[in-house]
Structure formats: structure tokens, C-alpha cells
PDB file of N, CA, C and O in Angstrom:
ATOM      1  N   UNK A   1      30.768  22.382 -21.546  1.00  0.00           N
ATOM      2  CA  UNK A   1      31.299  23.447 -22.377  1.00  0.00           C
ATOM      3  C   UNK A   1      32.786  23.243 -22.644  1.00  0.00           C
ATOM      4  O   UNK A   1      33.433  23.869 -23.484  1.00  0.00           O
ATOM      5  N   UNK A   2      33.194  22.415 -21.936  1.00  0.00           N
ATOM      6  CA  UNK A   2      34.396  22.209 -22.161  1.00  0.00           C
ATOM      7  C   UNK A   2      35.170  21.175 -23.475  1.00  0.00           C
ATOM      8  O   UNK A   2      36.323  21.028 -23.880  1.00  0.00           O
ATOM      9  N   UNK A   3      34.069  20.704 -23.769  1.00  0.00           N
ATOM     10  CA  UNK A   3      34.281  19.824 -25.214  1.00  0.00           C
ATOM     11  C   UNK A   3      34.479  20.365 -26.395  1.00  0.00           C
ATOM     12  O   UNK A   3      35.112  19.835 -27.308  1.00  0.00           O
ATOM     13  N   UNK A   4      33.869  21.593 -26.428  1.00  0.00           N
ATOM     14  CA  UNK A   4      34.390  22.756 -27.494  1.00  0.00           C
ATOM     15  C   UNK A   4      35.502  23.153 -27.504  1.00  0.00           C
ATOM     16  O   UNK A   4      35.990  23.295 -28.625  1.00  0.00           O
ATOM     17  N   UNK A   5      36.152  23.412 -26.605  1.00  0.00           N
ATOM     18  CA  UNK A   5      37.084  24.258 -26.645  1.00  0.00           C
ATOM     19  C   UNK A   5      38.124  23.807 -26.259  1.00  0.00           C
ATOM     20  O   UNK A   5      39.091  24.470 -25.885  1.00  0.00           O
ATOM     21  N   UNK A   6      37.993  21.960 -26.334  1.00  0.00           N
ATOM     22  CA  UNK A   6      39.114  21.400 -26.620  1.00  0.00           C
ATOM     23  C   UNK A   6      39.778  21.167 -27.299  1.00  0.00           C
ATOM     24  O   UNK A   6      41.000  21.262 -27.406  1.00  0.00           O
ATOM     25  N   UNK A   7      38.337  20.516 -28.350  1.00  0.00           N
ATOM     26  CA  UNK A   7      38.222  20.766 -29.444  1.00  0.00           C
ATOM     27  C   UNK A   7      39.199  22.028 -30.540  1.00  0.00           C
ATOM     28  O   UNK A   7      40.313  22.043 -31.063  1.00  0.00           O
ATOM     29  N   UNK A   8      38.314  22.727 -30.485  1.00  0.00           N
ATOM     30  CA  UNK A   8      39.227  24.257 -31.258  1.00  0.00           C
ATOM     31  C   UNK A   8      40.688  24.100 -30.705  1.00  0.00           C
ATOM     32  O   UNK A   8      41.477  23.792 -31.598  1.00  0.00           O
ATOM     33  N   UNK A   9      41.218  24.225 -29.528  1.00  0.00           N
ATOM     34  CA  UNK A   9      42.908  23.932 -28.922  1.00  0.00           C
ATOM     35  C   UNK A   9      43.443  22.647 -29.695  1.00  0.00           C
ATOM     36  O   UNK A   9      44.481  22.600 -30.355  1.00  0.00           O
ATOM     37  N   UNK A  10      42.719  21.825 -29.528  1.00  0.00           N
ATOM     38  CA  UNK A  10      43.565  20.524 -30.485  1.00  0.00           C
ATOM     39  C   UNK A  10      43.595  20.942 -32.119  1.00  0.00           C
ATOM     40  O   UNK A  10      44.551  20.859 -32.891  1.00  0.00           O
ATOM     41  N   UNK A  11      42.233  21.416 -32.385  1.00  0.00           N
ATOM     42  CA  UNK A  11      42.623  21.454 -33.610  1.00  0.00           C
ATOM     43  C   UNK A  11      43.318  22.960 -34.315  1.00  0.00           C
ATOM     44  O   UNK A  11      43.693  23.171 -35.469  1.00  0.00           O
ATOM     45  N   UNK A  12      43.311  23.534 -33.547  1.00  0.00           N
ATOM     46  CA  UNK A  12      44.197  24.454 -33.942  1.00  0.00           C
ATOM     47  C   UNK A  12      45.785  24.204 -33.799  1.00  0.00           C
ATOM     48  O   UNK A  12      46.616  24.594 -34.619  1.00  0.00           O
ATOM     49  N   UNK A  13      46.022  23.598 -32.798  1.00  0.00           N
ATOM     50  CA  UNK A  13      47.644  22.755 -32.547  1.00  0.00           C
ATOM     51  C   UNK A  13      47.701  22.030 -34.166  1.00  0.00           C
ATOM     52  O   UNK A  13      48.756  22.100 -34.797  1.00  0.00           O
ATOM     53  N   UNK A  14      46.971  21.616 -34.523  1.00  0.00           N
ATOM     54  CA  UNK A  14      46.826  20.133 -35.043  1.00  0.00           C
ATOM     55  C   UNK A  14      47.155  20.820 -36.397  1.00  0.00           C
ATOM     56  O   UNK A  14      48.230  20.668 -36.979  1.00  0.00           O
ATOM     57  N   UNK A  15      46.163  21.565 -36.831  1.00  0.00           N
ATOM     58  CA  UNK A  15      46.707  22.398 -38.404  1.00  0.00           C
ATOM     59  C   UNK A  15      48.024  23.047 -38.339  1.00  0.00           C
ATOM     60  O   UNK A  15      48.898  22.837 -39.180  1.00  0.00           O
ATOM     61  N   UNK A  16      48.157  23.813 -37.364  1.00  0.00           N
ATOM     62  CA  UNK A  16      49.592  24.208 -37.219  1.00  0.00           C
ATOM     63  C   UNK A  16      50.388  23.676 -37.396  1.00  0.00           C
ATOM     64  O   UNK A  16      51.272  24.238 -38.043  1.00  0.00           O
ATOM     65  N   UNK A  17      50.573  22.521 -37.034  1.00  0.00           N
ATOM     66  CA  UNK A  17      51.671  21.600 -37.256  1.00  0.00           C
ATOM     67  C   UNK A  17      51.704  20.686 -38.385  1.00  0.00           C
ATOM     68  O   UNK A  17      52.716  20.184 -38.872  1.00  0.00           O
ATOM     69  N   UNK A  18      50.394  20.505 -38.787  1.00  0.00           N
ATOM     70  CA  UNK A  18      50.274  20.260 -40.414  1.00  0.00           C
ATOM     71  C   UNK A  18      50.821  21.226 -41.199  1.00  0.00           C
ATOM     72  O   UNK A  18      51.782  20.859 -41.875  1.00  0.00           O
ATOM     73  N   UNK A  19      50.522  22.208 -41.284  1.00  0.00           N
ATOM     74  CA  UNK A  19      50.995  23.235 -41.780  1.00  0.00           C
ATOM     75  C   UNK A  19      52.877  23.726 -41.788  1.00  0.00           C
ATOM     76  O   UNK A  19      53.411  24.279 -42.749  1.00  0.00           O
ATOM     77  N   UNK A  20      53.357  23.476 -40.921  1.00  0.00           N
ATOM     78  CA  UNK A  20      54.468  23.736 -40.797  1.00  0.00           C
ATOM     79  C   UNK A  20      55.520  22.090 -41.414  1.00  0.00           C
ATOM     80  O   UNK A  20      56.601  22.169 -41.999  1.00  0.00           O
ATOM     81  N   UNK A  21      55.014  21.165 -41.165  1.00  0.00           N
ATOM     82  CA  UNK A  21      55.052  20.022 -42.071  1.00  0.00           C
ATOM     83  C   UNK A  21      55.273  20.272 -43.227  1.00  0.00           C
ATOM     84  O   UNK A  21      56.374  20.312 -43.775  1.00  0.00           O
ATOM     85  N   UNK A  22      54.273  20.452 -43.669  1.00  0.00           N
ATOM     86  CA  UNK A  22      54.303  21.250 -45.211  1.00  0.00           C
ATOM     87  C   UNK A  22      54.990  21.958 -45.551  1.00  0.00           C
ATOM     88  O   UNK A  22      55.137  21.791 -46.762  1.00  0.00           O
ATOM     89  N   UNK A  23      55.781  23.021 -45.067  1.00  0.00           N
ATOM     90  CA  UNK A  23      56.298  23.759 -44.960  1.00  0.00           C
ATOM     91  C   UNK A  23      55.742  25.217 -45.206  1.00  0.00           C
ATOM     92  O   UNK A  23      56.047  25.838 -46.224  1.00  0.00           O
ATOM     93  N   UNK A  24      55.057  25.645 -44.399  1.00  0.00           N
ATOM     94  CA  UNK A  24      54.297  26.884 -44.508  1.00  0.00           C
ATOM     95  C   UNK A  24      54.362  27.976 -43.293  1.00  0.00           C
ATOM     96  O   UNK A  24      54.204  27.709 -42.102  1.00  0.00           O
ATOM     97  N   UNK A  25      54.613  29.188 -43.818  1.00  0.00           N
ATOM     98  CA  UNK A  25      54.946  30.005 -43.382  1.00  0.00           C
ATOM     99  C   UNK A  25      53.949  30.348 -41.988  1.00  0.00           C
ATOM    100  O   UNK A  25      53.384  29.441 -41.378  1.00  0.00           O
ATOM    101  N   UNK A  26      53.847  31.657 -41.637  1.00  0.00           N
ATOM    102  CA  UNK A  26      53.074  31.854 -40.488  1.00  0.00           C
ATOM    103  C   UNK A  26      51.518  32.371 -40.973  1.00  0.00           C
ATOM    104  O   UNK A  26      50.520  32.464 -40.259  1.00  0.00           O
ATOM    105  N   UNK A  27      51.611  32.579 -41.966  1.00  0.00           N
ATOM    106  CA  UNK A  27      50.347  33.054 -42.398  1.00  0.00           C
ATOM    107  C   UNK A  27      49.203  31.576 -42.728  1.00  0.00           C
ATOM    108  O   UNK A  27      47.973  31.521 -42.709  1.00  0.00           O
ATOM    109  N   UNK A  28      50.373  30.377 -43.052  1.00  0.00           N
ATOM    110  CA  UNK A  28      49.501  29.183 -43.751  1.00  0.00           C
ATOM    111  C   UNK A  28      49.546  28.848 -42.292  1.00  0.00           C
ATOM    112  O   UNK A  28      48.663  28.066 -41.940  1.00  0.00           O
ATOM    113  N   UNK A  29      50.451  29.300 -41.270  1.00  0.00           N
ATOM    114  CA  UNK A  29      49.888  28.202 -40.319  1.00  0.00           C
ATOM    115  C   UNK A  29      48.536  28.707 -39.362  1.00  0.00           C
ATOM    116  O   UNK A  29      47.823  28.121 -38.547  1.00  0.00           O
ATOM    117  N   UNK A  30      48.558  29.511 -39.673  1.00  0.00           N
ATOM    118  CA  UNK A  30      47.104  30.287 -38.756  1.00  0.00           C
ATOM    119  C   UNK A  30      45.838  30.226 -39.702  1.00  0.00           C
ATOM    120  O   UNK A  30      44.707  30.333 -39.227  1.00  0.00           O
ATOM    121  N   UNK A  31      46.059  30.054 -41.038  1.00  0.00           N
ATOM    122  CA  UNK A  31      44.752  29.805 -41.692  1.00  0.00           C
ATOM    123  C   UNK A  31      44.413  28.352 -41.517  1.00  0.00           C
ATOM    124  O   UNK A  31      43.217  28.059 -41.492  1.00  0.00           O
ATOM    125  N   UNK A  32      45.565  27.142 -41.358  1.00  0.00           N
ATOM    126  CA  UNK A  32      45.228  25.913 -41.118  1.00  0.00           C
ATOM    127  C   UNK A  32      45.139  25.472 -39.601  1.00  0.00           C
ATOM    128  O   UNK A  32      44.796  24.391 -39.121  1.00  0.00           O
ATOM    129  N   UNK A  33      45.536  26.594 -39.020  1.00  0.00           N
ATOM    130  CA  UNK A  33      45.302  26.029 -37.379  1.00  0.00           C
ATOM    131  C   UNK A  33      43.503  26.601 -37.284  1.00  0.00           C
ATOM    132  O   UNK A  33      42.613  25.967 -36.717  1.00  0.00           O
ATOM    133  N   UNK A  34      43.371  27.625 -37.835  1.00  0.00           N
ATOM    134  CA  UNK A  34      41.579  28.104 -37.705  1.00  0.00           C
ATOM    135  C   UNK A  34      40.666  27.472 -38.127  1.00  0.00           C
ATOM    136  O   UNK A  34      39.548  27.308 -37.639  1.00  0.00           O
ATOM    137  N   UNK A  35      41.264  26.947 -39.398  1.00  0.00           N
ATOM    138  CA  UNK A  35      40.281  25.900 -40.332  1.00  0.00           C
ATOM    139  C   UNK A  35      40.238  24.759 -39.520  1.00  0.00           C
ATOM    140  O   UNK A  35      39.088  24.491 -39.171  1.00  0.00           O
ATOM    141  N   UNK A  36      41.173  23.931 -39.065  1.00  0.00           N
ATOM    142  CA  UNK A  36      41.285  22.472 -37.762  1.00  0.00           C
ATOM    143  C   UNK A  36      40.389  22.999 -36.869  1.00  0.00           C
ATOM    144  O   UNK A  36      39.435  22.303 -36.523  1.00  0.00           O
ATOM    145  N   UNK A  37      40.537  24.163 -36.412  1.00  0.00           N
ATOM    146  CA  UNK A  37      40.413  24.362 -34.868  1.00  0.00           C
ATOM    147  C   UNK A  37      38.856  24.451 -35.010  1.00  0.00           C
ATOM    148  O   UNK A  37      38.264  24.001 -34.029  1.00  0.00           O
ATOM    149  N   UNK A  38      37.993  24.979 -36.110  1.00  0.00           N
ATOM    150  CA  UNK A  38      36.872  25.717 -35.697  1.00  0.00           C
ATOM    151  C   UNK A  38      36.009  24.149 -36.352  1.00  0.00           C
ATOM    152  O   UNK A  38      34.821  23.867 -36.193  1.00  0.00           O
ATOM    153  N   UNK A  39      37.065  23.338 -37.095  1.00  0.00           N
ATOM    154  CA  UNK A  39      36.014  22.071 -38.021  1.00  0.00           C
ATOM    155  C   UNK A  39      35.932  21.313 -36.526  1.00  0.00           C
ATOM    156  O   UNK A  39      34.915  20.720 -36.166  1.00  0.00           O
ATOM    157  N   UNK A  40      37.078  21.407 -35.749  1.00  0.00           N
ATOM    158  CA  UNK A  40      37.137  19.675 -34.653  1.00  0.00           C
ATOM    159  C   UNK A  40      36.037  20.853 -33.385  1.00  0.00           C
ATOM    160  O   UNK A  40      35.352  20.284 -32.535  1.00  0.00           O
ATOM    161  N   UNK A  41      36.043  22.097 -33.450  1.00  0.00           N
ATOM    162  CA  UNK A  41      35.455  22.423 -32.125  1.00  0.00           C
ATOM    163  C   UNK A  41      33.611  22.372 -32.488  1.00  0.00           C
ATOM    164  O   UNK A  41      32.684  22.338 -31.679  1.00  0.00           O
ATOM    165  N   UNK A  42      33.579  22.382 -33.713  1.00  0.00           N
ATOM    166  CA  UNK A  42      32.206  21.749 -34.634  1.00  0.00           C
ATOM    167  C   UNK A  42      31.756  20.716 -33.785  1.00  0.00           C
ATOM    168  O   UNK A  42      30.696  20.676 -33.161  1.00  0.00           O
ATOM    169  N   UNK A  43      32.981  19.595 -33.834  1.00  0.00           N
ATOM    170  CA  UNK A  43      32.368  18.384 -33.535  1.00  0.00           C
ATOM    171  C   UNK A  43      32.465  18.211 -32.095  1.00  0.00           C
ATOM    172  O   UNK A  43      31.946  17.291 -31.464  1.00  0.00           O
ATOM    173  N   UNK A  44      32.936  18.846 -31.775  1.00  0.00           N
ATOM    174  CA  UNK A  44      32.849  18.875 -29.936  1.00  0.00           C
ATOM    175  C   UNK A  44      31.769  19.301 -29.507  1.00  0.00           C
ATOM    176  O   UNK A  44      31.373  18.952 -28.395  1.00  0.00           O
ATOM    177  N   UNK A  45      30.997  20.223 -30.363  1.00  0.00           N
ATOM    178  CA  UNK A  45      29.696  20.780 -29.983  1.00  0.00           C
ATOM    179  C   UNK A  45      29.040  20.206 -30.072  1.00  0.00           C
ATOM    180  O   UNK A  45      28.251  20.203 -29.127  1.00  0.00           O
ATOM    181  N   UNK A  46      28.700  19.054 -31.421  1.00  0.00           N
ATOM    182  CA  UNK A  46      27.696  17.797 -31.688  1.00  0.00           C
ATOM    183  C   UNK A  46      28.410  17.036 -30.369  1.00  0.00           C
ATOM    184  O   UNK A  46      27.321  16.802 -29.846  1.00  0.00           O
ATOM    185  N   UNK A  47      29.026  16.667 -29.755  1.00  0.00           N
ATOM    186  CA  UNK A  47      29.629  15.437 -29.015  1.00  0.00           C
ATOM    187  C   UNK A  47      29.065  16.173 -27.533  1.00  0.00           C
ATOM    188  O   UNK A  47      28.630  15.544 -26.568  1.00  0.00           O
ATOM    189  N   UNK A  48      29.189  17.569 -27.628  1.00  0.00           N
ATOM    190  CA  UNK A  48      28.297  17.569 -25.768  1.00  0.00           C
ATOM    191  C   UNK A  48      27.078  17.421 -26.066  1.00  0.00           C
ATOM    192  O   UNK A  48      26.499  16.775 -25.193  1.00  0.00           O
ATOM    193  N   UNK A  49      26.125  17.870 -27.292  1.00  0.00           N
ATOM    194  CA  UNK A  49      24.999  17.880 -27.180  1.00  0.00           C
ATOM    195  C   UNK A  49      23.946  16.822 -27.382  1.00  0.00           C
ATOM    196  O   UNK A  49      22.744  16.910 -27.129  1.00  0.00           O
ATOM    197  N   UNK A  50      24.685  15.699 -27.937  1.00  0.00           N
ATOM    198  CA  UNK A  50      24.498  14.401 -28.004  1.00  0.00           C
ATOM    199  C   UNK A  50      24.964  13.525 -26.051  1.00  0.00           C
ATOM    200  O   UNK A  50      24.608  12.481 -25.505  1.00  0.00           O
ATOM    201  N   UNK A  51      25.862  14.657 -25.645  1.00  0.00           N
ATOM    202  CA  UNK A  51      25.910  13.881 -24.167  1.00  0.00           C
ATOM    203  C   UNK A  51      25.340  13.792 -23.506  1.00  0.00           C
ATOM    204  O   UNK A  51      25.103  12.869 -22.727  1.00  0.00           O
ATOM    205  N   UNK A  52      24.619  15.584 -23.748  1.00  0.00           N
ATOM    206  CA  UNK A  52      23.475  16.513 -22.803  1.00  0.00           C
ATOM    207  C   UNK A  52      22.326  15.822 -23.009  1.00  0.00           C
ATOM    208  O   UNK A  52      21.526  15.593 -22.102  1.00  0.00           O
ATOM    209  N   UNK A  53      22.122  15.320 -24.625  1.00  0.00           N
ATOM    210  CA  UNK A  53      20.419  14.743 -24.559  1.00  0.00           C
ATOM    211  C   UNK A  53      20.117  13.587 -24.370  1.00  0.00           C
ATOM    212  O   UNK A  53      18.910  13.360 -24.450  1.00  0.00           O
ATOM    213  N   UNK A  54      21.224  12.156 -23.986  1.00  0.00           N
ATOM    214  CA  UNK A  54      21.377  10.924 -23.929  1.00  0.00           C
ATOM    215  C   UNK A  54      21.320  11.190 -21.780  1.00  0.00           C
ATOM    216  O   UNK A  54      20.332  10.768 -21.179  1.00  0.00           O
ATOM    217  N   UNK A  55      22.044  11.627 -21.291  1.00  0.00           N
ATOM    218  CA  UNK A  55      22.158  12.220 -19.983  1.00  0.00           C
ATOM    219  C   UNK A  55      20.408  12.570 -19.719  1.00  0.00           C
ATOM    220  O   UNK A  55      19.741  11.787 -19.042  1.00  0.00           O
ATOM    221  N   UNK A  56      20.045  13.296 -20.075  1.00  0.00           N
ATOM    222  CA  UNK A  56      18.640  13.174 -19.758  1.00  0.00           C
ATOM    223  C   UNK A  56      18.332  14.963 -19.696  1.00  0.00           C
ATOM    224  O   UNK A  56      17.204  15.387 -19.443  1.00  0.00           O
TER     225      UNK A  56
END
């Protein structure tokens, strides 16, 4: 469970700081830290459950 919600933490860091790059206020940086966070914690969910069913 912990692959998710590393997931979402990185990618919410990750837009944020894209976002502020860009130069965007606090409102762009929380719509691009949610949008990162919830696409990469997506793939953290495919990545345990592909661990869980290879694991046995």
C-alpha cells in the first residue's frame, strides 16, 4: 500500500514545482500538484498490483 501513496507525494511535489516554474500562482500549483499526484499514484497502484500477482 505503500506504492500509492508515494506515488501521489511525489507527484504532487512534482506538479508543484512544475507549476511554480512556470510561474503560477497557488491556485495553479495545487491544481498541478493534484493532477501529478493522483496520474503517478494511478501508476503506483498498477505497479503493486502487478507485484501482488507476479509474488503469487
Amino acid at each position: 500500500m505503500i506504492l500509492p501513496l508515494t506515488g501521489l507525494v511525489i507527484g504532487a511535489i512534482l506538479g508543484a514545482w512544475r507549476a511554480r516554474r512556470h510561474g503560477g500562482g497557488a491556485a495553479d500549483m495545487a491544481q498541478w500538484g493534484a493532477a501529478h499526484g493522483v496520474a503517478l499514484g494511478v501508476v503506483g497502484l498498477f505497479v503493486l498490483l502487478l507485484l501482488s500477482r507476479l509474488a503469487g
